[in-house]
C-alpha positions, 0 to 999 in steps of 0.5 A, a space after each residue: 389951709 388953716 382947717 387945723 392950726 394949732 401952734 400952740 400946742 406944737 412949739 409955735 410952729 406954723 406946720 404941725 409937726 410929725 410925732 413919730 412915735 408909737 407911744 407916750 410917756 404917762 405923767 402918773 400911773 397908769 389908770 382908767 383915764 389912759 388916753 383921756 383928757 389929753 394923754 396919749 397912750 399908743 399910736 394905733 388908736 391916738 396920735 396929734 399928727 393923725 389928729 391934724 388930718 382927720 381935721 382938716 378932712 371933717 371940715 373939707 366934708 362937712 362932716 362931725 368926725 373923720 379917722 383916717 386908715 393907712 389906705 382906701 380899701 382900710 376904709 372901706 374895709 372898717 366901714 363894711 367889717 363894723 356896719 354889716 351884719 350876717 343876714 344883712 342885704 348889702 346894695 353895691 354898684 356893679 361898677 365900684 372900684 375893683 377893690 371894693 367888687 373884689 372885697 364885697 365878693 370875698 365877705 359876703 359868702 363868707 359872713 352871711 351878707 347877702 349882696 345885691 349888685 346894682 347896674 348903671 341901668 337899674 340904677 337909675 331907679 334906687 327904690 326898685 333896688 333898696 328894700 326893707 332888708 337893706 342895711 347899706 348902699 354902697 356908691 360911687 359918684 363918679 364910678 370908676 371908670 366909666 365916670 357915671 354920676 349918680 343922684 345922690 340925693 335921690 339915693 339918699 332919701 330912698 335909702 333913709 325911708 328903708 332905714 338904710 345907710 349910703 355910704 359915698 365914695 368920694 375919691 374921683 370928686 372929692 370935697 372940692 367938686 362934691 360933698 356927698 354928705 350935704 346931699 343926704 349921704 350917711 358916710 363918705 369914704 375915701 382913697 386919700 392916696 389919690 387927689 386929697 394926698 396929691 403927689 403919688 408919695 403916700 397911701 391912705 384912707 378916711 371915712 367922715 360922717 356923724 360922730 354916732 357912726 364914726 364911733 362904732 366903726 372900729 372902736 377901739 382899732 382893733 383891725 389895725 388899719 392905722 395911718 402912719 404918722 409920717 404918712 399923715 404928715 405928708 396928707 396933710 401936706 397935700 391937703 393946703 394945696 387941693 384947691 388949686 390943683 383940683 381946680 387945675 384938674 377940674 380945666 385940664 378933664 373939660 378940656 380934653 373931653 371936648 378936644 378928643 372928641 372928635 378924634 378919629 382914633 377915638 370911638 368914645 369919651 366918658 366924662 362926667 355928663 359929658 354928651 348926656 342931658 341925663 347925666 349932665 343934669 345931675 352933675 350940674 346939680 351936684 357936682 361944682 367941677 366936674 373933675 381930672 378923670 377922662 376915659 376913652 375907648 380907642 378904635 383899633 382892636 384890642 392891641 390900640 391901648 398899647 400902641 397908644 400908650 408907647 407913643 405918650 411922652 409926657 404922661 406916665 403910664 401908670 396905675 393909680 390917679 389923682 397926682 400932680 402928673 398926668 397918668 394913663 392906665 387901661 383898668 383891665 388890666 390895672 384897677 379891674 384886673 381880678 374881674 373876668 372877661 365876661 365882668 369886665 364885659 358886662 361893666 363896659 370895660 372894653 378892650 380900648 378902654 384907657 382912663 386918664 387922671 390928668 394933672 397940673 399940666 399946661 392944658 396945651 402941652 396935654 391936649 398935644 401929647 395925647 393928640 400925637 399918640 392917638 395920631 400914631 394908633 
């Protein structure tokens, strides 16, 4: 709420402000001292509503810096572009988000990276996969979408002895429930567009972590990946009410795990820890809620999904997560829809497989409207 109040510098008001601008007036000439000591010189690089976010963001995640991208995969795309060099042994979960599978596919044959994907099996042993010629760890915790948690800790202490980096996709925690930096994780990355945004009306991105890392991840902009200033505003906005609403998230995810499942629609339901003392031990560990996100596979063949989509009168169908509304998706054909049958196979998105983002709902008025739709499967 107050991570980033600065009145003073904004005319007393008690919201910072939108500057909608591109670039800034010079009291002298131009000079070396361009964008220093508190000249402004162009948007793409500076701006005091960016400013304000990138706050309020360091702070949530304990982190020295934070720069936010005008989307997720702007992030994850500064990170990788800026870190990773040819010859570099990149370490990547089989099952990150289709966005990042898909942009670790296309960079890595074609600037020399050599990329070492990790399933959820062999991922439960990082120091048989993270070696001498490792130079990042890409995770996620939980994954999308099957929302296997993974012990960052553990990671993060094999992947220092090798000297590399972890790099922590926070997005389906966020700092709320998980901050992967106090478990030893070198950067955090997030889609802001979901839960810290919160209100599906923005897209954008950020990385946090310590200042020497943040400075040489695009230094001067050059990828041009740039947070409008509008777009900042309303992230900004979204972040004085996260609390609350993962809060709301967090009661309405455990609520629907345990009331679906034992429906007879439903052959299964993935939840962070949820029917694993594995899984569920690691969670307890680090993980203060267990978060909105529920995914289910449901009985009926592959037409099940849709007819159990049709039949949903309050929750949206949509892609995307982490808003106010409750929404629902099959990742097949939405989040993973570039991977092939057999990718998607071997991830384990099944052909019943619909995931969840649940919102700020009554929890009875949910656990109703998905109750009624799998009864009509």
């Amino acid at each position: 709420m107050h991570g980033a109040r600065r009145p003073e510098l904004n005319a007393g008001a008690v919201v910072p402000p939108i500057y909608q601008t591109s670039t800034y007036h010079f009291p002298e000439a131009f000079s070396e001292a361009a964008g220093h000591g508190g000249t402004y010189l162009y948007t793409r690089g500076q701006n005091p509503t960016q400013e304000v976010v990138a706050e309020l963001l360091r702070g949530l995640e304990q982190g020295e810096s934070c720069k936010v991208y005008a989307s997720g995969m702007g992030a994850l795309a500064a990170v990788l572009f800026s870190l990773a060099e040819s010859g570099d042994e990149i370490v990547a979960l089989d099952h990150l988000y289709g966005g990042m599978v898909d942009l670790l596919r296309w960079v890595g044959p074609r600037y020399g990276l050599n990329v070492r994907w990790v399933t959820a099996e062999e991922a439960k042993h990082p120091e048989a996969v993270v070696g001498e010629k490792t130079r990042i760890v890409f995770l996620e915790s939980p994954t999308n979408p099957l929302l296997w948690v993974h012990d960052l800790a553990h990671w993060s202490k094999v992947a220092d002895a090798a000297g590399a980096l972890v790099v922590v996709d926070n997005t389906f925690a966020t700092p709320i429930n998980q901050r992967p930096l106090e478990l030893g994780a070198d950067l955090v990355v997030h889609s802001a567009t979901k839960y810290l945004g919160g209100h599906a009306d923005l897209i954008a991105g950020a990385v946090v972590g310590p200042r020497n890392l943040l400075d040489r991840i695009d230094p001067m902009e050059t990828l041009g990946s740039v947070l409008d200033p509008f777009a900042a505003f309303l992230l900004a906005r979204g972040l004085r009410t996260l609390a609350l609403r993962v809060g709301r998230a967090n009661e309405n995810g455990t609520r629907l795990a345990a009331a679906l499942e034992n429906h007879p629609k439903v052959e299964r339901v993935y939840y962070p820890g949820f029917g694993d003392p594995v899984q569920d031990e690691i969670a307890r560990r680090q993980m203060s809620g267990r978060g909105g996100m529920v995914t289910l596979v449901i009985r009926g063949g592959a037409g099940a999904p849709l007819r159990f989509l049709r039949k949903l009168r309050l929750v949206h169908v949509a892609a995307s997560l982490g808003s106010v509304e409750s929404l629902a998706s099959v990742p097949g054909q939405t989040s993973h829809r570039h991977l092939s049958a057999a990718a998607l196979a071997a991830r384990g998105i099944v052909p019943g497989l619909v995931r969840l983002s649940l919102g700020i709902e009554e929890p009875d008025d949910l656990v109703r409207d998905l109750t009624e739709a799998l009864d009509a499967v």
